[in-house]
C-alpha distance (Angstrom), angle and dihedral (degrees) to the residues before:
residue distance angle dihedral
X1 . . .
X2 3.96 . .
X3 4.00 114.7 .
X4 3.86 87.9 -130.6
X5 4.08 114.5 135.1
X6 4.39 108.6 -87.9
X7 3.99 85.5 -127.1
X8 4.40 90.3 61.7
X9 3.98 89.7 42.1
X10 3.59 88.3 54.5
X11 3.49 92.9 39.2
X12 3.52 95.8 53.5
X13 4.27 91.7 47.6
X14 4.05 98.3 57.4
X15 4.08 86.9 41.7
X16 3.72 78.7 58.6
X17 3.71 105.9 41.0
X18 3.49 84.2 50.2
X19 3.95 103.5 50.0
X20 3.25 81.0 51.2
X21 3.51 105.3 44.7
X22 3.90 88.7 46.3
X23 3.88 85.6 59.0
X24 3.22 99.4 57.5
X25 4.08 106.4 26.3
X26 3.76 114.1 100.6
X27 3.99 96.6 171.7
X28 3.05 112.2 95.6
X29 3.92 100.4 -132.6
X30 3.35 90.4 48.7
X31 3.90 95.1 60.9
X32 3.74 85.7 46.2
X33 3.95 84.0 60.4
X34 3.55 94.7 45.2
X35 3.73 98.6 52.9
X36 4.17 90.1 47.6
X37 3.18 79.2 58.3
X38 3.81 97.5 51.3
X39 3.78 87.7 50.1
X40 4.04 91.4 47.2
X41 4.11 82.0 55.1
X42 3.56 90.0 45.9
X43 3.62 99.3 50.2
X44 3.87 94.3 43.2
X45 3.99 92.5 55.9
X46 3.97 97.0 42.4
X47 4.15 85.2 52.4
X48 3.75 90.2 46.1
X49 3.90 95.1 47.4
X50 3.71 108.2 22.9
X51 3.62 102.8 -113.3
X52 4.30 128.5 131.9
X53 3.60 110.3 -87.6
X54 3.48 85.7 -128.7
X55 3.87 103.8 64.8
X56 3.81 85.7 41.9
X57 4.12 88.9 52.6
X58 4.08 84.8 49.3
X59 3.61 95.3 49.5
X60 3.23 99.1 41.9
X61 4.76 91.2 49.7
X62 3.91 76.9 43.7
X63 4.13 80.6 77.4
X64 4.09 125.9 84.3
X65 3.25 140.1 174.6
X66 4.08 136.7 14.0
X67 4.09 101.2 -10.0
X68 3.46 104.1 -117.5
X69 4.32 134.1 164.9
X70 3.59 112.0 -87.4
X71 3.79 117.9 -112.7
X72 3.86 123.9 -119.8
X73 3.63 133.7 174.9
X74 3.69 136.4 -156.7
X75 3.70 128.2 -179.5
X76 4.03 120.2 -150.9
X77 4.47 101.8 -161.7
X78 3.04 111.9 -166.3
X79 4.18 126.5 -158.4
X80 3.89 131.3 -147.3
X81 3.57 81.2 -95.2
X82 4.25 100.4 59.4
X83 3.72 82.4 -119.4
X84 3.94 110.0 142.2
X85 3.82 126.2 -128.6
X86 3.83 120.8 -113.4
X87 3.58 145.5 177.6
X88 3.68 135.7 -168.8
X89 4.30 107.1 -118.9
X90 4.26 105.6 -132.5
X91 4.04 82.8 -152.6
X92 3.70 91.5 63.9
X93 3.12 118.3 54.2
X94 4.10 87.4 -92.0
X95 3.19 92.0 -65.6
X96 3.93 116.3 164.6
X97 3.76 125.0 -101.3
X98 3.82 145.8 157.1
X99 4.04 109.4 -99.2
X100 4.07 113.4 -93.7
X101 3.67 147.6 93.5
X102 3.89 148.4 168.3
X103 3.51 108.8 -15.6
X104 3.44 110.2 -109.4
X105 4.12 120.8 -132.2
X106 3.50 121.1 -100.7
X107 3.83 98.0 21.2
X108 4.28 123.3 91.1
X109 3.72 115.1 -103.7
X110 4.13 81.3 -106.6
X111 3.87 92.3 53.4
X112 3.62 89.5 54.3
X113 3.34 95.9 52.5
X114 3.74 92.9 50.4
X115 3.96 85.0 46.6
X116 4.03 90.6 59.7
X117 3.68 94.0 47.1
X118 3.69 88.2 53.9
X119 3.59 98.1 47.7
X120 3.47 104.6 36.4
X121 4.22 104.5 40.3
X122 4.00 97.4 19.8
X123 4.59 87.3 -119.3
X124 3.37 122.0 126.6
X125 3.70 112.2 -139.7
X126 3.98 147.1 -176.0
X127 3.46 129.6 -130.0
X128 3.69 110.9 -123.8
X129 3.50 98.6 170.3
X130 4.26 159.3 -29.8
X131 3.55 104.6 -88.8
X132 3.50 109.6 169.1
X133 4.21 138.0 1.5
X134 3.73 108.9 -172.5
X135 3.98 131.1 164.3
X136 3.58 106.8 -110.4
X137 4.06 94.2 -136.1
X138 3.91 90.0 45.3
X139 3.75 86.1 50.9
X140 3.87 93.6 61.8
X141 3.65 93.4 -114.4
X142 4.09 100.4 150.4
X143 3.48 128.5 -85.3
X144 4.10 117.2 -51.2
X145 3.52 140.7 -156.6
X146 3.89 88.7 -151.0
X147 4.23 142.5 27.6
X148 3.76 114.1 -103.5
X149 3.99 133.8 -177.6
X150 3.71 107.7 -142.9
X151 4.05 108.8 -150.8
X152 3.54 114.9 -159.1
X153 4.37 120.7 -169.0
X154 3.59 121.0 -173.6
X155 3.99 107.2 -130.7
X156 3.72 135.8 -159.7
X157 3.98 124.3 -144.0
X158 3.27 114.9 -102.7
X159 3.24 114.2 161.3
X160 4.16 151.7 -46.4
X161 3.59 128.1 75.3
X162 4.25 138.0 -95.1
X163 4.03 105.7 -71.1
X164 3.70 121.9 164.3
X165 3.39 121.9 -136.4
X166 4.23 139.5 -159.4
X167 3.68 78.4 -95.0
X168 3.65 102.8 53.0
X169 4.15 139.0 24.6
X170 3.60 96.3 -163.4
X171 3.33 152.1 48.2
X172 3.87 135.6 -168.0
X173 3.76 154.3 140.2
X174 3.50 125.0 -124.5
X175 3.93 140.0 -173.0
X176 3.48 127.9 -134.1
X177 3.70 95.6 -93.5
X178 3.59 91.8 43.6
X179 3.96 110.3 55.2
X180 4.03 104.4 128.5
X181 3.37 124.0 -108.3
X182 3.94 96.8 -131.0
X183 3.68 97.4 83.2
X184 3.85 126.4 176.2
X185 3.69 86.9 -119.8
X186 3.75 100.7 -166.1
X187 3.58 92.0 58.5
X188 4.15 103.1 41.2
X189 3.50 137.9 -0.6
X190 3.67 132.6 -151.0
X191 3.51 100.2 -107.2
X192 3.37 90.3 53.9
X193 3.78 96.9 56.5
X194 3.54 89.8 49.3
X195 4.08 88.6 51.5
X196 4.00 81.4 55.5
X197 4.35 91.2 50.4
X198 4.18 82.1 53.7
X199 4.07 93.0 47.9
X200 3.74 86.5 43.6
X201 4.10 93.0 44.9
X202 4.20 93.1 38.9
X203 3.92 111.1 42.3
X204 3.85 92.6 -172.1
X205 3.60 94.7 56.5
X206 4.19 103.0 126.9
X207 3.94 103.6 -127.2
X208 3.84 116.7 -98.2
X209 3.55 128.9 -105.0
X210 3.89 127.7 -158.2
């Protein structure tokens, strides 16, 4: 289980049962139901985390349809010298990350992943392969207002050349003894670039699943 706080995990679950429940509800009453329970999910996450009830309320009437995790992708390139890829994130601070995102509609979690690359560090890459599918909040990842699967594909180099983007200031390639220790934490962790050095160093390694 995830080392998140029992008040967000319960948070999180009636925001869910409710977006859900509003989707489908036609009775009236019931929808009345559904969005007190919206607002009980609201108020319980704005208490835990400090925030006004009322951007918690809009965020959370901001959400349609089935509740479902939220899709992100990361991409671990590697280079013919088993260095990783890197970029510095603009929203943090310039913090250091592997390249990815939201997963964009309309494109496979692998095309996304290519997409990031692209965008954020200028390389064109292949996929080789799924490496890793972990739950963001089991991961240790910080405290969230909703679930997300992280998808991570090991890449190979295939072509381009370093370009910074509105996204990122920097780009670099690092060893395995060499990853920095300003991390965007919210978006990778160490252990899990280290996982990505082992999928790299071990091709027959089955992908992980968290």
């Amino acid at each position: 289980m995830s080392g998140e706080p029992e008040w967000l995990v319960w948070a999180r679950e009636i925001q869910a049962i409710a977006q859900t429940g509003l989707t489908f509800a036609r009775d009236p009453f019931d929808r009345e139901r559904y969005e007190a329970l919206r607002s009980i999910a609201a108020r319980m996450m704005a208490a835990g985390c400090d925030e006004p009830v009322v951007r918690i309320e809009a965020l959370f009437a901001g959400q349609e349809g089935y509740a479902t995790p939220k899709v992100e992708v990361r991409a671990a390139v590697f280079d013919d010298s088993g260095r990783i890829l890197m970029v510095r994130e603009v929203l943090d601070e310039g913090r250091w990350t592997l390249p990815g995102g939201w997963a964009d509609v309309n494109l496979t979690p692998a095309e996304n992943a290519v997409k990031e690359v692209r965008e954020e560090s200028g390389y064109i890459v292949t996929v080789r392969r799924l490496a890793a599918v972990w739950d963001r909040a089991r991961q240790g990842h910080g405290d969230k207002a909703f679930s997300c699967v992280k998808c991570f594909f090991l890449c190979d180099l295939a072509g381009g050349e370093a370009a910074t983007s509105i996204e990122t200031s920097e780009i670099a390639w690092f060893g395995a003894e060499e990853i920095p220790e300003d991390l965007s934490l919210g978006r990778v962790l160490p252990g899990q670039i280290r996982r990505m050095f082992d999928h790299y160093r071990e091709p027959g390694l089955p992908a992980d699943f968290e």
